[in-house]
N, C-alpha and C positions, 0 to 999 in steps of 0.2 A: 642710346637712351632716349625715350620718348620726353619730347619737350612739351611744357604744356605755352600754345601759341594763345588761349583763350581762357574764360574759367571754363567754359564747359566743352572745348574743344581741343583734341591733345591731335601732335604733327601725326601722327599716326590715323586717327579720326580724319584729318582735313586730307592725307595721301591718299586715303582710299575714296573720299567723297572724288577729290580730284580728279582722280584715275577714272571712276565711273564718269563725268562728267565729259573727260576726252574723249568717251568710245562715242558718246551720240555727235561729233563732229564726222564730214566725210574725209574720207581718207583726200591727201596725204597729211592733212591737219591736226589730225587725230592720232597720228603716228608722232607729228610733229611736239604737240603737248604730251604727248606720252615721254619721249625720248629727252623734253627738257623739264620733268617732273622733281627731279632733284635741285634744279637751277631755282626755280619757281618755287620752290620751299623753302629755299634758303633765301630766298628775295624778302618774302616776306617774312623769315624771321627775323632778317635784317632790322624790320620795321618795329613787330610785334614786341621783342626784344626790348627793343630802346621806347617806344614811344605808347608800348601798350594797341588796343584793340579801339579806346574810345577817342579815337583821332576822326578829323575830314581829311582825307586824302586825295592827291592827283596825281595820276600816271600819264606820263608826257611819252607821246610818241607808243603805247603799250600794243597796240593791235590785235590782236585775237588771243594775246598771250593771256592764258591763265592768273595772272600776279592779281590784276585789280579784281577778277572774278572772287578769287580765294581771299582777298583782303573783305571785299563784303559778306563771305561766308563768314566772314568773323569778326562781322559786326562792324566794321570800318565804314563811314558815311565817305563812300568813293567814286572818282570825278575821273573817267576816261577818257585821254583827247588825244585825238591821231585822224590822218586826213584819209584812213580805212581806202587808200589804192594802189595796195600790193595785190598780185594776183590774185593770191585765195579769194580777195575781199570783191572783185572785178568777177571772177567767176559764180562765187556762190551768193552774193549782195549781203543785204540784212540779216538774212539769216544767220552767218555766223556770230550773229552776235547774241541773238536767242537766249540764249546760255545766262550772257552775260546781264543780260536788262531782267531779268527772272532772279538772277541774285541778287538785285539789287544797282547793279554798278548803272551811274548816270551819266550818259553818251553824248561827247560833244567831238560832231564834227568838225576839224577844222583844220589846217595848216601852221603845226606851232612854229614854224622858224620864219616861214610868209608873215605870217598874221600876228603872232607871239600870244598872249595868254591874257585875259580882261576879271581876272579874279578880284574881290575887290581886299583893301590892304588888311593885310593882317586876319585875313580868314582861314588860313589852312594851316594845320598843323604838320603836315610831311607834305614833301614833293619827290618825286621819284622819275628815274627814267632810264631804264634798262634796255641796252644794245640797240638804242635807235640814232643815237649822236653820231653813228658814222656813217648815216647813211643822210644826215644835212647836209643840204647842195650849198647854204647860206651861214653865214657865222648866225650863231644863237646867244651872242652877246645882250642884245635886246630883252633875247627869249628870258635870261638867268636872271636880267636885272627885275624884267617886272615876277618874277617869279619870286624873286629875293620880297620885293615888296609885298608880296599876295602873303608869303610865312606869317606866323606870328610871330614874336620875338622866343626864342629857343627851339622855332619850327627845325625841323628836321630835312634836310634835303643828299639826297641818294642819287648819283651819278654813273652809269657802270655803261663797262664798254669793249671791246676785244683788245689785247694791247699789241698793237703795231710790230711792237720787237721784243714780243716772245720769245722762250728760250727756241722754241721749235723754227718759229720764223730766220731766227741769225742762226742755225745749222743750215735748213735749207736754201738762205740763201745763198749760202757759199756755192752753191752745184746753180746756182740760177732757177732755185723751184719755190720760188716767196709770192706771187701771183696776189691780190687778194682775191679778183674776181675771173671768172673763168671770163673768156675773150667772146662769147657768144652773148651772153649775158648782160653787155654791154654794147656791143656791135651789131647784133639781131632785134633786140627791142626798140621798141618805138618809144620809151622810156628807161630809162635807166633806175634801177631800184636799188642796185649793191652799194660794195662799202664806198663812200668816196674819201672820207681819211678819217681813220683810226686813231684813237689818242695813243699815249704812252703815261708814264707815273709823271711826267714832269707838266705834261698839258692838265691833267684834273686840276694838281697843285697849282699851276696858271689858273685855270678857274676858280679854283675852291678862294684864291685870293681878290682874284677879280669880284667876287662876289659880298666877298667881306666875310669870309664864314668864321667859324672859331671849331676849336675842339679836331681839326682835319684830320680823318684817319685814311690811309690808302691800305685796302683789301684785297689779294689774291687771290683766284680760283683759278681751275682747268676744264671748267665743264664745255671745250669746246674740244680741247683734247681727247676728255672722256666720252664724246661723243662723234668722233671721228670717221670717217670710213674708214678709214685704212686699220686693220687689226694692231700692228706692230703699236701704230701711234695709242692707241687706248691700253694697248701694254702697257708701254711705257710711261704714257700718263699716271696708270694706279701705281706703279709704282716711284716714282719721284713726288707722285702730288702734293705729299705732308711737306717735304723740303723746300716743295718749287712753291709753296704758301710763305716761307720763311721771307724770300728776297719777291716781293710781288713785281719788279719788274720782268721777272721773268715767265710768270704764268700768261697764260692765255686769257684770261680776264681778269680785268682792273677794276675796282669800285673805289669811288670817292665820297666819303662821308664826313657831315659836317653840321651845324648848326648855326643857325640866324643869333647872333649876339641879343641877350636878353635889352642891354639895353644898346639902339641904336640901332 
């Protein structure tokens, strides 16, 4: 069923804008937004959904991902901060971000868990931050509180992340194949980018409280499943993924959703 994300722009509308938009990156980026095109539609209807299209938004940690791009394709007054020094961003600079300053999206560099976030109170209506929490070196306690204070009061805040003890992760680790990061990847670079710890349902709900939030929903998906190397696993994935939605512990990705108490 075609949802309508906009008034004048239906999921179907924004997938194909989307998709056109990932071939002018260079490859393997462009591969890379292609391959998480479903993830990223479902990100933002997350948002579109509950909070509608005429929000200020900030994507914490977002990086070349399309979410904040497609949020201002649909009219969302949105705020991108990430400290843009993963490779892609080391290899190709500014550039990749072309894209995104052309839709609109307004770019701040910086280190949100170093630095944390200087929004001032009660200016944003959503906060969001997709698959970058596990890759803080530093607790982000700081980061949540002044973020808590930037919402408005019924602000929207969106937390998602890989879940640690996935159904897939507690088979494999019985044989010793739970790995998060490959050994090169850590051991070869002169930086370390990968995961450093992954929450689980019971760390968001730790935050969602830390935070003070109201209304806590925790969200399953499998789009890391469904996007696997290995064939069997994206097998398998489509076929459990409506059940493995059922018990979100046990999918491959977890979101935490919540909102800033109206009053307080």
């Amino acid at each position: 069923m075609t949802r309508a994300l906009a008034p004048t722009i239906s999921e179907t509308a924004l997938r194909e804008h989307l998709r056109q938009v990932a071939r002018r990156f260079p490859d393997p980026v462009a591969r890379m937004h292609l391959v998480n095109l479903d993830r990223t539609l479902f990100d933002i209807g997350l948002v579109a959904e509950r909070r509608g299209t005429t929000v200020r938004l900030v994507d914490l940690g977002g990086g070349v991902s399309l979410f904040s791009l497609g949020c201002a394709v649909l009219g969302m007054d949105t705020v991108l901060v990430d400290d843009f020094a993963d490779p892609q961003n080391l290899e190709h600079g500014p550039s990749l971000l072309a894209e995104h300053r052309t839709a609109g999206v307004d770019i701040l560099e910086r280190n949100i868990v170093e630095d944390s976030v200087d929004f001032p109170p009660e200016s944003l209506d959503v906060a969001v931050s997709f698959h970058s929490i596990e890759h803080w070196h530093r607790s982000p306690k700081k980061l949540f509180a002044d973020v808590r204070r930037s919402l408005r009061p019924g602000g929207l805040f969106i937390l998602a992340g890989p879940n640690n003890v996935n159904l897939r992760k507690r088979l494999t680790a019985l044989v010793g194949r739970a790995k998060w990061s490959a050994m090169a990847d850590w051991y070869e670079a002169e930086f370390f980018r990968g995961h450093v710890r992954e929450p689980d349902v019971g760390d968001l709900r730790y935050i969602g409280a830390d935070m003070g939030l109201e209304g806590i929903e925790i969200i399953g998906r499998n789009w890391l499943g469904r996007r696997s190397p290995h064939r069997a696993t994206r097998v398998a994935t489509a076929v459990v993924d409506r059940v493995l939605r059922l018990v979100p512990g046990l999918c491959s990705d977890i979101y935490l959703v919540g909102t800033k108490p109206v009053a307080g």
